[in-house]
LOKOLKE-814573 format. One record per residue: z, y, x of N, C-alpha, C in turn; residue in three letters. Coordinates in steps of 0.02 Angstrom, whole numbers, plus 50000, padded with zeros to 5 digits. Atoms other than C-alpha are relative to their C-alpha. Example, Ala and Ser with C-alpha at 12.3 -4.5 7.8 and 13.67 -1.06 7.14 Angstrom:
% residues 2
n.up=50000	n.north=49941	n.east=50045	ca.up=50390	ca.north=49775	ca.east=50615	c.up=50000	c.north=50060	c.east=50045	code=Ala
n.up=49997	n.north=49941	n.east=49958	ca.up=50357	ca.north=49947	ca.east=50684	c.up=50037	c.north=50055	c.east=49961	code=Ser
% end
This chain:
% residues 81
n.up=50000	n.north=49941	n.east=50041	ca.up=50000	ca.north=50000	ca.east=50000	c.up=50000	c.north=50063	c.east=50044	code=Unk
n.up=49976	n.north=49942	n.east=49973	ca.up=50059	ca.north=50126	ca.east=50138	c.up=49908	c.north=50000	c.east=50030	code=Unk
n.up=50050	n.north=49995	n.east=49960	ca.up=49902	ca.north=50079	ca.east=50214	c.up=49933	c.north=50023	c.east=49960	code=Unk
n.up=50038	n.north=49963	n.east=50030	ca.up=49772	ca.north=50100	ca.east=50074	c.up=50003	c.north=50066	c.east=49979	code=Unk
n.up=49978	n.north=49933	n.east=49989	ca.up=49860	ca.north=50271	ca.east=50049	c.up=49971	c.north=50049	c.east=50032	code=Unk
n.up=50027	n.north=49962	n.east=49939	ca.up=49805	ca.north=50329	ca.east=50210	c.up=50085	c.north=50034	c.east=50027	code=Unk
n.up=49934	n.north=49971	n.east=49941	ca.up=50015	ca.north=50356	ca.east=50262	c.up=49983	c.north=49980	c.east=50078	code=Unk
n.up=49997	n.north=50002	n.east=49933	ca.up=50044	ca.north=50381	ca.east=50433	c.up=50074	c.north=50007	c.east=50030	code=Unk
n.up=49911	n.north=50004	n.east=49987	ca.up=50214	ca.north=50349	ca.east=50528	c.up=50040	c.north=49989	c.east=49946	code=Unk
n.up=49958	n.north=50041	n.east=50054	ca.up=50294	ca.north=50238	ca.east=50405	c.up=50051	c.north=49983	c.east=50021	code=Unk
n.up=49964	n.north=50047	n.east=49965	ca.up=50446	ca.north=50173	ca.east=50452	c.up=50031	c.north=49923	c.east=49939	code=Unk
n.up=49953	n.north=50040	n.east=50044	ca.up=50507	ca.north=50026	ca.east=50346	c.up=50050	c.north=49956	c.east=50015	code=Unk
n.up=49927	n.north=50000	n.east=49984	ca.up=50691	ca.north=49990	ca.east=50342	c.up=50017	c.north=49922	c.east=49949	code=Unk
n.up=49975	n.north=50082	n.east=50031	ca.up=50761	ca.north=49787	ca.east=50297	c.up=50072	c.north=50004	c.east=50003	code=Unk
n.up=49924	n.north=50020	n.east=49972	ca.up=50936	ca.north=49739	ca.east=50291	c.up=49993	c.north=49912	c.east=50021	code=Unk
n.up=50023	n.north=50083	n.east=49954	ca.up=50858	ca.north=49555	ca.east=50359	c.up=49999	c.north=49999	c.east=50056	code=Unk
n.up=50007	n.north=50000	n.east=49946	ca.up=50892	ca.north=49527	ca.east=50509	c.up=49961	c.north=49970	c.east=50015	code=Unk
n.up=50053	n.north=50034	n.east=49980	ca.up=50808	ca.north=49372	ca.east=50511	c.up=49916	c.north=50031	c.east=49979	code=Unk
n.up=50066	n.north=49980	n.east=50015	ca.up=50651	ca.north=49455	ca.east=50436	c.up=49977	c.north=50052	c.east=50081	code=Unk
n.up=50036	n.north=49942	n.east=49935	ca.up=50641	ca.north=49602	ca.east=50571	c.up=50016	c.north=49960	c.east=50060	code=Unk
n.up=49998	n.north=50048	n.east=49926	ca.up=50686	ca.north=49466	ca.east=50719	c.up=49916	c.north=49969	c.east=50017	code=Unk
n.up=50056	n.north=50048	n.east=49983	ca.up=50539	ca.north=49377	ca.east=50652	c.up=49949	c.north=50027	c.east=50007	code=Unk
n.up=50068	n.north=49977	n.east=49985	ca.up=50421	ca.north=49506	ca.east=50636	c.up=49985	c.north=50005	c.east=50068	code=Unk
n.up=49973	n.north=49977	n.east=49922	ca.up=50477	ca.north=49561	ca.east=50827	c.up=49964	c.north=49954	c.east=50032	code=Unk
n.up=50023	n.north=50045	n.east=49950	ca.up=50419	ca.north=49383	ca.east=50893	c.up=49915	c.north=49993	c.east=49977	code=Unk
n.up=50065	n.north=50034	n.east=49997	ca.up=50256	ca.north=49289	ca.east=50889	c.up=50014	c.north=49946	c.east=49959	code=Unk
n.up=49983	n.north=50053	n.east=50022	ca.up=50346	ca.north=49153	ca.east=50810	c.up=50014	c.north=49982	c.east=49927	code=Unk
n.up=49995	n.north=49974	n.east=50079	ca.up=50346	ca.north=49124	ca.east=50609	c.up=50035	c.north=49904	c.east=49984	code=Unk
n.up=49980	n.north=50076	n.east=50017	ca.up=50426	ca.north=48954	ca.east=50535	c.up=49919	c.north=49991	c.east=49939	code=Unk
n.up=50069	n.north=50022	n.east=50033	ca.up=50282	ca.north=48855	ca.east=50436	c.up=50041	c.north=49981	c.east=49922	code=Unk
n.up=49998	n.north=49998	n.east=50100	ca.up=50326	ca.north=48891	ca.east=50250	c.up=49985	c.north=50078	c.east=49979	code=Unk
n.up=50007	n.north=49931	n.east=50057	ca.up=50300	ca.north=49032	ca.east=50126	c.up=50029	c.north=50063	c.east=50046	code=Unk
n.up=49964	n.north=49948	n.east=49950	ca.up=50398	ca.north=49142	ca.east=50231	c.up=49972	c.north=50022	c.east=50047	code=Unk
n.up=50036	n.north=50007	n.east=49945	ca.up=50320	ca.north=49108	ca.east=50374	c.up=49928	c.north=50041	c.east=49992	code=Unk
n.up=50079	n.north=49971	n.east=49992	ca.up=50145	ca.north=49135	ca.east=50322	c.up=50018	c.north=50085	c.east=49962	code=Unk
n.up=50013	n.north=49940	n.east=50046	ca.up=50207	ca.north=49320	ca.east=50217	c.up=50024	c.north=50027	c.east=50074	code=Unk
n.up=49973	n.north=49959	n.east=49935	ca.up=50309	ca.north=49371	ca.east=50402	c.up=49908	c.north=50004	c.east=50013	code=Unk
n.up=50044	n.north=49995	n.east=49981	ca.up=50124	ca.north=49327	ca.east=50467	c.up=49934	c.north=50045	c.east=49982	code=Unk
n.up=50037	n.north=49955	n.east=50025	ca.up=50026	ca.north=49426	ca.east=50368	c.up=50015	c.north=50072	c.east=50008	code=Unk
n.up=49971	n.north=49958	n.east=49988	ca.up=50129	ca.north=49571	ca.east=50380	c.up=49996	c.north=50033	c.east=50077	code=Unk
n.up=50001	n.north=50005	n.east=49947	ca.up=50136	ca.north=49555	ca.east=50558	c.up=49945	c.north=50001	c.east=50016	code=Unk
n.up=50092	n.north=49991	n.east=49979	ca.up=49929	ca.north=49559	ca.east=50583	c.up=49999	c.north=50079	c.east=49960	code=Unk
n.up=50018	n.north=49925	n.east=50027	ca.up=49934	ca.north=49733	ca.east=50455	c.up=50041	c.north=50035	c.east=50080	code=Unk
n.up=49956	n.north=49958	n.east=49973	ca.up=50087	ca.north=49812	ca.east=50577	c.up=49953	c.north=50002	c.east=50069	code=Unk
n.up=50034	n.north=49990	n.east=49930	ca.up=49972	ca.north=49752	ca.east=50747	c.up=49957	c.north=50047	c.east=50001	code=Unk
n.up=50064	n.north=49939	n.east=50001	ca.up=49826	ca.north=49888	ca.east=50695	c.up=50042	c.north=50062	c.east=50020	code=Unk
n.up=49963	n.north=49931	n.east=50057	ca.up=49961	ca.north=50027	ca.east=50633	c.up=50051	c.north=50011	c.east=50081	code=Unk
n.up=49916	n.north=49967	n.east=49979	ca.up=50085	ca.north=50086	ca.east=50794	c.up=50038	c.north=50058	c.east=49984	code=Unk
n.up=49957	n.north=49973	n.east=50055	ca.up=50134	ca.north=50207	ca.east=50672	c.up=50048	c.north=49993	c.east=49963	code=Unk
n.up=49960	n.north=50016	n.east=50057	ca.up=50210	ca.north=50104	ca.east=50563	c.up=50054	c.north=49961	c.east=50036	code=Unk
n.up=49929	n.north=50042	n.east=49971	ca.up=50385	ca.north=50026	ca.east=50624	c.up=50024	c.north=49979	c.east=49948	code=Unk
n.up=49948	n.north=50018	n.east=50057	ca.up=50491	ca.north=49894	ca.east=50546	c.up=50068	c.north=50015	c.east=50034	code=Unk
n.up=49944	n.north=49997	n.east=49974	ca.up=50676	ca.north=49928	ca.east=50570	c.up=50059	c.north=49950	c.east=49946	code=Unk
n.up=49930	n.north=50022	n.east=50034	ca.up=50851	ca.north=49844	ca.east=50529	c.up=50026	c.north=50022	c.east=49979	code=Unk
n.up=49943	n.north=49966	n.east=50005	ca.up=50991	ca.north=49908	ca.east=50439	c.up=50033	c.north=49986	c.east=49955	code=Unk
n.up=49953	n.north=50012	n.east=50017	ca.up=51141	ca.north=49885	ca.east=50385	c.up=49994	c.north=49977	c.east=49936	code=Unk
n.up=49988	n.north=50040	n.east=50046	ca.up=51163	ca.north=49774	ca.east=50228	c.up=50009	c.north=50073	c.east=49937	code=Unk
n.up=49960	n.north=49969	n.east=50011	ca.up=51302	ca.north=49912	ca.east=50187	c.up=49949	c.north=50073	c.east=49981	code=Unk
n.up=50009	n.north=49925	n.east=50020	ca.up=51185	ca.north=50067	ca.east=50198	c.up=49935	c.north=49982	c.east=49944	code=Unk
n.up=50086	n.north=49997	n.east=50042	ca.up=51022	ca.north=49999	ca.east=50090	c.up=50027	c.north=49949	c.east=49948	code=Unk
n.up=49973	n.north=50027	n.east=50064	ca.up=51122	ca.north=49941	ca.east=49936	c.up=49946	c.north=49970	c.east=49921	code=Unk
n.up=50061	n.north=50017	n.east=50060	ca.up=50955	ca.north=49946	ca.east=49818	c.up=49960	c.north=49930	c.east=50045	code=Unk
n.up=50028	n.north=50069	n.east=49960	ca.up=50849	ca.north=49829	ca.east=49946	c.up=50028	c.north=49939	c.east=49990	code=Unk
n.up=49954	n.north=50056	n.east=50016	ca.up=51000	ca.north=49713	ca.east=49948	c.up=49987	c.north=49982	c.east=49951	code=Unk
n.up=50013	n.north=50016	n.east=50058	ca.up=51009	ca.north=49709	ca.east=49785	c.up=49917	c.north=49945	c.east=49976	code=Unk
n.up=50062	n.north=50024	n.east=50018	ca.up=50831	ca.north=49671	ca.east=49767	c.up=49961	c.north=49939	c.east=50028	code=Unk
n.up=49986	n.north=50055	n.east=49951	ca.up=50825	ca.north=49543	ca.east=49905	c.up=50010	c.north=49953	c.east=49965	code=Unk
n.up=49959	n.north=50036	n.east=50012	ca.up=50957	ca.north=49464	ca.east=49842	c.up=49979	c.north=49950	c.east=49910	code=Unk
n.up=50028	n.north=50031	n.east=50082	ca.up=50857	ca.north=49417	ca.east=49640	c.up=49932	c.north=49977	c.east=50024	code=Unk
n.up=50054	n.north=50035	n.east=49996	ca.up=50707	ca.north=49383	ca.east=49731	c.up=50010	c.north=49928	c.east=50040	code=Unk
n.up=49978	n.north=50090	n.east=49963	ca.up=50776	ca.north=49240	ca.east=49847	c.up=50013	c.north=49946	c.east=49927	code=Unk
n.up=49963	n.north=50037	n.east=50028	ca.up=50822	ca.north=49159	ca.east=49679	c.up=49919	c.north=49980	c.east=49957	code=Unk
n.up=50076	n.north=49987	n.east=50042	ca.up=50642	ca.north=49187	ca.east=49587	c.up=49961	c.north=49986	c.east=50069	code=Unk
n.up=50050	n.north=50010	n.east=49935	ca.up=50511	ca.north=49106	ca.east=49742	c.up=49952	c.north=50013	c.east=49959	code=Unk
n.up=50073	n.north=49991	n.east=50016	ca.up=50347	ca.north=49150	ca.east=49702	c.up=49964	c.north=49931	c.east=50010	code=Unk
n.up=50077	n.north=50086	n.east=50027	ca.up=50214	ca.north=49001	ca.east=49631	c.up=49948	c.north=50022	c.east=50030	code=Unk
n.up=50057	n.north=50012	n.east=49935	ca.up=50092	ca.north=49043	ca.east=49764	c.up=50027	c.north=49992	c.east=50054	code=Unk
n.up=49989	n.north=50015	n.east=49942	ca.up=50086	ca.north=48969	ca.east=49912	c.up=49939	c.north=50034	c.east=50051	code=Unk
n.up=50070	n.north=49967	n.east=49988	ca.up=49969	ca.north=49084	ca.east=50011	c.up=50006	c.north=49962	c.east=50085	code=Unk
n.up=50032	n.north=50031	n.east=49937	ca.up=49876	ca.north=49027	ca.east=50157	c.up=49970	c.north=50045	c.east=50062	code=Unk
n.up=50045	n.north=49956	n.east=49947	ca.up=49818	ca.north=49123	ca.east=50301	c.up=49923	c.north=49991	c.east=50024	code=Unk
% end
């Protein structure tokens, strides 16, 4: 979205650690997860504008929140790279 936009210097802020560890590596686990870090991770390689960052659980109370109802609801696609 930020990207069809035309934003520039995005930063987007997780309270996942494991999510922003994984974007950080090269390394993705082989499920659903895996392949959405991976996708994500091929948009952010074009963009060094755009940064993902960590933070605190405590300060991003809506995210959490929102996190926290989607872990429970998985999405019925399994997308493929």
């Amino acid at each position: 979205m930020a990207i069809s936009n035309g934003m520039h210097s995005v930063l987007f802020e997780t309270d996942s650690k494991i999510l922003s560890d994984t974007l950080a590596t090269n390394n993705s686990p082989m499920n659903e997860f895996g392949d959405l870090v991976s996708q994500c991770r091929s948009l952010l390689l074009n963009r060094n504008d755009f940064v993902v960052s960590y933070v605190w659980m405590q300060t991003n109370k809506v995210a959490h929140s929102i996190a926290i109802v989607s872990l429970s609801h998985p999405s019925p696609v399994f997308f493929m790279m």
